[in-house]
N, C-alpha and C positions, 0 to 999 in steps of 0.2 A: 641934689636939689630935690626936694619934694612939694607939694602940693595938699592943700589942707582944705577937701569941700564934705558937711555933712558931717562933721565931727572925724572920718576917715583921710589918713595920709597917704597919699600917692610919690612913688619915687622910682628913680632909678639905680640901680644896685653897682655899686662903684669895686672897682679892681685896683689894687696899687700894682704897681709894677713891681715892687721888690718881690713880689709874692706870684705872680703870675711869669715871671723870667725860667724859677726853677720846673715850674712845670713846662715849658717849652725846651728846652734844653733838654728834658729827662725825656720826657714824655709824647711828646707831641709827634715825635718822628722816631721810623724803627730804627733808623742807623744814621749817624753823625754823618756819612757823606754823601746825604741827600741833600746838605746847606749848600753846595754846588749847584745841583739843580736847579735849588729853589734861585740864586743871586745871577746863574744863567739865562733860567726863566724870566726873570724880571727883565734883563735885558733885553732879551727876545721879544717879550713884549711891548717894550719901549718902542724896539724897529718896526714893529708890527702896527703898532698904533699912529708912527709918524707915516707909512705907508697909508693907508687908510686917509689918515689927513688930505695925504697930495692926491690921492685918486678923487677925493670928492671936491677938491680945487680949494680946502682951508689952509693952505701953505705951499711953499715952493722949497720944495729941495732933490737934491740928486740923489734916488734913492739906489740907484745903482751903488753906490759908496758906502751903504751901510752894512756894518760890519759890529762885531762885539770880539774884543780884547781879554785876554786871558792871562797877566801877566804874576811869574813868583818870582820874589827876591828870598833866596834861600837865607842869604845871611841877616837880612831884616827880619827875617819870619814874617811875611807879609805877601797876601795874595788878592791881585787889586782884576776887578774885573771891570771894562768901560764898553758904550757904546756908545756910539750918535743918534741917539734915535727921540724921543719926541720931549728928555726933561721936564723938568720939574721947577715952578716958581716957590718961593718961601711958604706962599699959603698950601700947594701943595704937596710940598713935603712937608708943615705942623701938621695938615691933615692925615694924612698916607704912611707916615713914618713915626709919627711922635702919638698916632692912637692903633691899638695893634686890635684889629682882624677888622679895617676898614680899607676894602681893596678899590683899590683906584682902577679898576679891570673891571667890574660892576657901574661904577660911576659914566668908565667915558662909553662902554656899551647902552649905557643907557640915555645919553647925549646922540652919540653918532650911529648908534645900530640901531635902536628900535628894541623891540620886544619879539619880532616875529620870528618866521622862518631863516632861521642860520647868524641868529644873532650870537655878534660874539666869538664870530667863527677866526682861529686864529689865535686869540686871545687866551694865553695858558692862565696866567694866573685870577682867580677866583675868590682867594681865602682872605689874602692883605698879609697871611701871616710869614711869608714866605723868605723876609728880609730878616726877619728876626732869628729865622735858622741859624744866620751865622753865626750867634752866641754859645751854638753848640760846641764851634770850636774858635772861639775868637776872645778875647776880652775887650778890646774894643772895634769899631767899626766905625769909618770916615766915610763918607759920603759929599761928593762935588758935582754940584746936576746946574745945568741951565737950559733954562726953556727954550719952544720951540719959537714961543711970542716972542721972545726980544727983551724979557724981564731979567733984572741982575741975579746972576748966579751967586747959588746957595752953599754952603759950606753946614754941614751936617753930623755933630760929632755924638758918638753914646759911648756908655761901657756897659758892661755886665750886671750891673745894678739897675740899669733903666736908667739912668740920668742922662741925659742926654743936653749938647749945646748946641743952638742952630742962629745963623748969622751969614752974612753978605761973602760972596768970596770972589774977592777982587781981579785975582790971577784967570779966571776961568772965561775965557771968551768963546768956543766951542758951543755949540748945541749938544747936551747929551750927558750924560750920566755916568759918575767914576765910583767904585765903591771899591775899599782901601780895608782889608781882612788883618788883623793885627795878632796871627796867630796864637794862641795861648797854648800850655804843653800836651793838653789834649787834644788840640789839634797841629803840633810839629809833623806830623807824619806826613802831611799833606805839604809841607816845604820840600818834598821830595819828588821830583818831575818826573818821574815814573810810576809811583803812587798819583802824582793828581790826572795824567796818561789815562790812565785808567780809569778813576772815574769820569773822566771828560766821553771816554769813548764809552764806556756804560749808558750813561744819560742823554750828552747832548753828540751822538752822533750822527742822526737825521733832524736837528732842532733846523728850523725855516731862514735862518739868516746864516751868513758865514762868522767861522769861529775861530780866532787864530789864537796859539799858546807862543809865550816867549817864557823862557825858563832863564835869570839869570844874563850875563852879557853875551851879546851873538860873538861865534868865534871868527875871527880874523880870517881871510884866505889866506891860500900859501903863496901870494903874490900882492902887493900893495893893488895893482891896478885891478886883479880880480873882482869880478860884477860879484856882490853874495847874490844866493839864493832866491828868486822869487818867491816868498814863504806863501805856505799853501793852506786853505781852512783846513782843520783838520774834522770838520762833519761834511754829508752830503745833505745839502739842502733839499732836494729833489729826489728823495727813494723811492727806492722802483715801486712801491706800491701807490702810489699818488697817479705812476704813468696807466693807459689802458692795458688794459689785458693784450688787445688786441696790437698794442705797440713794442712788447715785450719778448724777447726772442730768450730763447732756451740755455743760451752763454750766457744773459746778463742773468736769467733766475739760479742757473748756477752758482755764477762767482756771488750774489747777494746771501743764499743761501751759507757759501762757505763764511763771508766774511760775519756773517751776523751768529754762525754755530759753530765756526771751527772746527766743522768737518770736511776734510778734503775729497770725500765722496760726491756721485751725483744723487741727486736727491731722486727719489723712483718719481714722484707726482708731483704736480705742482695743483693750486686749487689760488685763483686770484679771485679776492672780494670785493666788490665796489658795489655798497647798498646806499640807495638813494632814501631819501625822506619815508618812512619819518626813522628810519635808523641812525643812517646816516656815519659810517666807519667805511672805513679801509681796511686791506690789512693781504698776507699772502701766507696759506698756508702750505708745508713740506711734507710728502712721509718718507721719513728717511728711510734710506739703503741699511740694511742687515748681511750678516755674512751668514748667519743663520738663525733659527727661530730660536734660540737660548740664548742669543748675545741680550744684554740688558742697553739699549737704544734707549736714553733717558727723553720721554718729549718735554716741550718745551714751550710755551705762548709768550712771546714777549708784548708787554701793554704797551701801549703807546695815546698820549694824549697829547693832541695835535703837535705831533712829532715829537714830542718829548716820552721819553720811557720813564714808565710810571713802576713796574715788577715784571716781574718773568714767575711769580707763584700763584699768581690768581685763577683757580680753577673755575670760578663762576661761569664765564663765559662760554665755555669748553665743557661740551659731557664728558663724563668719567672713562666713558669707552673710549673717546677722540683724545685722550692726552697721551697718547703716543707719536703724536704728529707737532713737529715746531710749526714755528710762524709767527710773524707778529699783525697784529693789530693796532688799528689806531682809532680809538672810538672817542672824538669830541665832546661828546654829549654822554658818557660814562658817571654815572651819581659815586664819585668817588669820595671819602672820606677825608675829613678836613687837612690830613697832612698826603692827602696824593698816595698813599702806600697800599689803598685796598677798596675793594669795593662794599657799597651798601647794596645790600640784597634786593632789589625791586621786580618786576614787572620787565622792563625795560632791556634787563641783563638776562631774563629769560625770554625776549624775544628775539638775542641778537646770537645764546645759543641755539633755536630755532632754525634759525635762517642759517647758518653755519654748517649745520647737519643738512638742511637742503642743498646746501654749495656743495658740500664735498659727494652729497650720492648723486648729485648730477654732473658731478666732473665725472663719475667714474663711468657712467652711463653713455655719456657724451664719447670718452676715449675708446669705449667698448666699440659703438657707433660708428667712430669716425677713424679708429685706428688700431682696428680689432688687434692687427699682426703685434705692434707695441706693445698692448694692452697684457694681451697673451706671455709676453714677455715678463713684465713684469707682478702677473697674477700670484703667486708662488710667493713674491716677496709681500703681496699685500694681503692674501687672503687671509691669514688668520686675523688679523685684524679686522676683515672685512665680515667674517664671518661672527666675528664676538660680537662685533655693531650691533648683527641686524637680531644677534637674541639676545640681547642688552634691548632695542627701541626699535617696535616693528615697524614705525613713520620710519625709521632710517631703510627696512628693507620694503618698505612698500615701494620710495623710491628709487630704490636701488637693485632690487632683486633681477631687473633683466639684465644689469653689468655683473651678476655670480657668477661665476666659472665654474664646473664642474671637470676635474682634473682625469685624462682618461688615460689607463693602463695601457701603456706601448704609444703614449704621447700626445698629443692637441687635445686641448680641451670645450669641452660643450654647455651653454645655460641647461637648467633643467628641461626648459620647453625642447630645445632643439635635441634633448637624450630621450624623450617622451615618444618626441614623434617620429626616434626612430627605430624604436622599441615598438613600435604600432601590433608588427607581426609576430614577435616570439616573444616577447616578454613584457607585455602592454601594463602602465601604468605600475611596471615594477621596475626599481633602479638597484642593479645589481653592483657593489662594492667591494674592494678588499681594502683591509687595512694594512696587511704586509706585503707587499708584492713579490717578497722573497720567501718567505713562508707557505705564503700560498699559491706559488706559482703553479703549481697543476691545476689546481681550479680555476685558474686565469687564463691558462690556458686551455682547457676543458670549454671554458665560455665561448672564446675567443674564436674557436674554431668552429663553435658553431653561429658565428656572428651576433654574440650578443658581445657588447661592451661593458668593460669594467670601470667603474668609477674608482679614484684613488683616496681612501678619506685613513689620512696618516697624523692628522694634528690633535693635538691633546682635545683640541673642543671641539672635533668634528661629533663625536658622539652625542654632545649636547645641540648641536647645529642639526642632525639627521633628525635627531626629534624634534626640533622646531620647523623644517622642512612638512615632515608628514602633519604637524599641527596647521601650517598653511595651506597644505595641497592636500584637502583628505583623501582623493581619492588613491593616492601614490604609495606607497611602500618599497621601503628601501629595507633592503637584506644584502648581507654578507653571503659573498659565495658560496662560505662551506654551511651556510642557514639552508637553503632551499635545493641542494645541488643535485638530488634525488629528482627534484621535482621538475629541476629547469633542463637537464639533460638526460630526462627516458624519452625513450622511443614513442610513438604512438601506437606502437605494435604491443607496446607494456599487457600482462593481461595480470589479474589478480592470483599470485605467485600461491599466497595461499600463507598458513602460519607453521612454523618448525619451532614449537613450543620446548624442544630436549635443546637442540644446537640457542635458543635463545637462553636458558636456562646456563648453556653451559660459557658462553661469552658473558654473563654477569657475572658467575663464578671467575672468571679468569682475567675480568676488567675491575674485579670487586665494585662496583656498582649495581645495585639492586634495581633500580630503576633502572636502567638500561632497557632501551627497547629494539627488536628484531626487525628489520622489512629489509622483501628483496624486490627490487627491480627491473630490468631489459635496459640498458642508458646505451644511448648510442655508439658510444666508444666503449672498444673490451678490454682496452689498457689497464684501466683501475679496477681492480678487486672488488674494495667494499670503498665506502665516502662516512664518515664521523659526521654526524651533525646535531646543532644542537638549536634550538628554536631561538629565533633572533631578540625576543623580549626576554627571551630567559637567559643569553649571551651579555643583552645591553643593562642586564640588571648585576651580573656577575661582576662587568666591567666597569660599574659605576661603584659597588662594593670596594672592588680592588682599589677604586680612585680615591675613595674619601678612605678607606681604611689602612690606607696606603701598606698596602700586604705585598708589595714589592714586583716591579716590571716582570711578566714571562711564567710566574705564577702558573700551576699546574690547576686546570677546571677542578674544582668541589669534584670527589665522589659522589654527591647525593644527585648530580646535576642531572635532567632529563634529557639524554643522548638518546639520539637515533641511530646506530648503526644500521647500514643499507647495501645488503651484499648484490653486488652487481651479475645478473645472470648470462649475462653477455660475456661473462667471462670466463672461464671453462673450467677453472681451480673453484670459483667462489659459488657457481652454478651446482659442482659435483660436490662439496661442504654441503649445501644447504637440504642437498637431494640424500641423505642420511642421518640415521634417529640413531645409530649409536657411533660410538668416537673411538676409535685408537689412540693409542699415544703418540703416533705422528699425527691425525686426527688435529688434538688439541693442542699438538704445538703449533701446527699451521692454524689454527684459529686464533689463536694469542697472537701468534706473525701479524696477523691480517688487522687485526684489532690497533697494534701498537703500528703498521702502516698506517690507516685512518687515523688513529690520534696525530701520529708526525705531520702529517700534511694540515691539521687541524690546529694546530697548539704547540704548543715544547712539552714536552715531554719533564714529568721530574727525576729524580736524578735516579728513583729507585726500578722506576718505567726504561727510563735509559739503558739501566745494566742490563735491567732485565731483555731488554731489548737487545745489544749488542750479543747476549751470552745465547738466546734463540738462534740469531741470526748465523753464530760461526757453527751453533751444533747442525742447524736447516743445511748448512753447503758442505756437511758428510754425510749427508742422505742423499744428493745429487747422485744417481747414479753415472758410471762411464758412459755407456752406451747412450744418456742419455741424448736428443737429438737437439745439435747445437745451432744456437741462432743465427740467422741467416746475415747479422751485421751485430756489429757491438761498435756502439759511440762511447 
């Protein structure tokens, strides 16, 4: 119909149906057994809406009894879903059925709810389109609705074309709605009660009313007089993330957790959501259990709109760091796209990832707090994780940084403030680390005994995480044992040894490293010989080569690298080397010894260092003399 003012025509743009059908079926939806959802949803809403009716005193009925029906007849090819919930008179179903994206969810929202705060709440469907899905897999579709008024029940027939027939139906005395799937061969799959099993518990497994499935004729007992079965919904009305936090005990997040990811693990954390206006979701999120840091743990978000699950791929919500952790969500007020399968990018969905990333770094904060012993327990299993976070999004470690854990060699672990302050006296405002604790065990324990503590930083992105540390905390610096070990354990009695420019000379020669450089020492302990070091930006820069160049684990240091050999004078072999300008040839084998000692305690050696090393080593113990004087214990 159009309109004729000013010479200009005005009109409305008309759709045929034969022509708007194949885009619904193809198009409108990503997968053919979301038409379930959609003819569940509708139901759901029916109950939802005659609810609402009797709470504000516009009708009387027993709403305890309502329920939505799930029934297949395999040999009919036919899948009929009913409920009693608030039907439909003739004018509203020409309206609601016979004109397609005019939702009758819209209409009574705007009757009985109003406009304001939490309008609608409840209320899944939105679009109108949601009945039409069934032509994905149906070719025709029967519809029997009678109202809640007391108006003559409707009989409602279409097919695949859009034609549709609607007319009185006499048999119908019920309040409530039957809608009769006439499956076509694209959708047979779903006359199979283990197939539709599946999508029913996909979808409508926490939907708000009860949902019961009959497959076919119920089987007989093995006794005429046998009671059957009290048949059971097969959703929970009521999922645990609807209850409080504070009402939820550790068993039930468990078993919810397994039943919704089938994992028969305990989840390491739980993180429960309840944001109030103007958000306004639910939702519980998991970080699951790992057996170790290389197992591939897929995370997971399941959506949920008011209790219906909408996807489990929607990353909007969830920053890219946090999609290691399952959980689901249920956000009412989600600007979701017209077929319910994904979100539209707004404002909104960046406020409710906001809030999200505050939930989980104040759960961890909180357990730190309030349950350090646990927390400690299961640190190890979260910290990489915890640690990519906060150099991914510094809000995430602003709030989270006093729940880090800093993992300590020989066991319990310390936040950085509480390793700061107690490093006050020997090693202030520096935080000493190893990365191999087996490698480096003499330097660990070199530390150790002089009461400094070693931090354990073993993860692929601790390297990246040490440097974002010292970018928040400048005054701090963090070194590698064999970085500073000259510096952290001499004596105070140290006096300027002086330089042996022939013996530095001749360790370049024998290390082929030209830059190689000479110092000695006084270190409190005479055990070690000499200490291999190399300056820890010049380590963290090799280390980061190796990692993008991927030049292979274990990797032997560059030659060109600026090593500090540091011959220890406290020790009586490497004191009496240093105090001589020219060398024998036991001389420079023991200087090579001493050398490829320091490297080993430093690094791995490569393979031509190795030989070289072993073939010193066996000519070094036929130079032992007899007589020599033997040690007072051998471990």
């Amino acid at each position: 119909m159009s309109e004729q003012e000013n010479g200009a025509r005005r009109g409305g743009i008309s759709v045929e149906a034969e022509h708007i059908f194949p885009v619904i079926k193809k198009w409108l939806y990503s997968d053919k057994e979301i038409f379930l959802r959609e003819i569940v949803s509708n139901a759901i809403d029916a109950e939802t809406k005659l609810r609402r009716l009797v709470s504000l005193g516009e009708t009387e009925a027993d709403t305890e009894a309502l329920k939505v029906e799930v029934a297949l007849d395999p040999d009919a090819k036919t899948l009929t879903v009913s409920d009693n919930g608030i039907g439909m008179t003739e004018e509203e179903v020409q309206k609601y059925l016979c004109s397609i994206a005019l939702s009758g969810a819209l209409d009574f929202i705007k009757k009985y709810e109003g406009e304001g705060e939490g309008a609608g709440s409840g209320i899944i469907g939105h679009f109108g389109l949601g009945f039409y899905s069934a032509f994905m897999v149906a070719d025709a579709v029967d519809v029997y609705t009678k109202s809640f008024t007391g108006a003559p029940a409707v009989r409602f027939s279409c097919d695949a074309s859009g034609q549709y027939e609607i007319g009185p139906d006499e048999r119908r005395a019920e309040r409530g709605t039957t809608v009769v799937l006439h499956l076509n061969e694209e959708g047979e799959e779903f006359a199979n009660e283990a197939r539709l099993r599946s999508v029913l518990d996909k979808y409508c497994s926490f939907m708000p009313e009860p949902i019961y499935l009959s497959c076919g004729e119920e089987p007989e007992g093995e006794e005429k007089n046998e009671k059957p079965a009290e048949p059971k919904p097969i959703n929970d009305t009521a999922p645990l993330w609807l209850k409080p936090a504070s009402e939820c005990t550790k068993e039930e997040y468990t078993a919810f957790y397994r039943k919704v990811f089938g994992d028969w693990r305990e989840p390491l954390l739980t993180v429960h959501i309840s944001a109030d206006y103007p958000l306004n979701f639910k939702g519980i999120l998991f970080f699951p259990r790992k057996e170790n840091d290389f197992e591939n743990v897929e995370g997971q978000i399941k959506l949920y709109y008011n209790q219906t699950f909408v996807a489990d791929n929607i990353k909007e919500v969830v920053p890219e760091y946090l999609l290691m952790l399952r959980g689901v969500l249920d956000c009412p007020e989600l600007p979701l796209n017209v077929s319910r399968s994904y979100l539209q990018s707004n404002g909104y969905v960046k406020k409710i990832a906001a809030f999200i990333v505050k939930k989980v770094a104040d759960k961890l904060v909180s357990m730190k707090e309030n349950d350090r012993e646990g927390y400690e327990k299961i640190w190890n299993d979260i910290r990489l994780f915890t640690e990519y976070s906060c150099i991914c999004d510094e809000k995430f470690y602003d709030r989270a940084k006093d729940a880090m854990l800093l993992p300590i060699c020989g066991g319990g672990y310390k936040t950085l403030s509480e390793y700061l302050e107690a490093a006050k006296e020997k090693n202030e405002n520096k935080v000493y680390y190893a990365t191999d604790p087996v490698a480096q065990a003499q330097f660990v324990r070199l530390y150790t005994d002089e009461g400094i503590g070693i931090c354990l930083f073993d993860k692929f992105v601790d390297t990246q995480y040490i440097s974002f540390l010292e970018g928040k905390n400048e005054k701090v610096k963090f070194l590698r044992v064999d970085a500073d070990a000259a510096g952290a354990l001499k004596t105070e009695e140290t006096a300027d040894a002086g330089k042996n420019e022939a013996l530095e000379k001749l360790f370049r020669e024998l290390s082929h490293n030209e830059k190689l450089t000479l110092a000695a020492e006084r270190l409190r302990s005479a055990e070690v010989p000499a200490i291999l070091s190399l300056p820890e930006e010049s380590r963290r820069f090799d280390d980061m080569m190796k990692f993008y160049a991927a030049a292979g684990s274990g990797a032997a240091m560059p030659a060109t690298a600026a090593e500090t050999l540091t011959l220890n004078l406290s020790n009586e072999t490497a004191a009496a080397l240093f105090a001589k300008e020219t060398f024998t040839g036991r001389d420079r084998l023991l200087a090579k010894h001493l050398y490829a000692l320091a490297a080993l305690s430093q690094r791995k050696l490569s393979a031509d260092e190795l030989q070289a090393f072993l073939s010193d080593s066996y000519r070094l113990l036929t130079m032992i003399p007899e007589n020599a004087n033997e040690p007072e214990e051998t471990k």
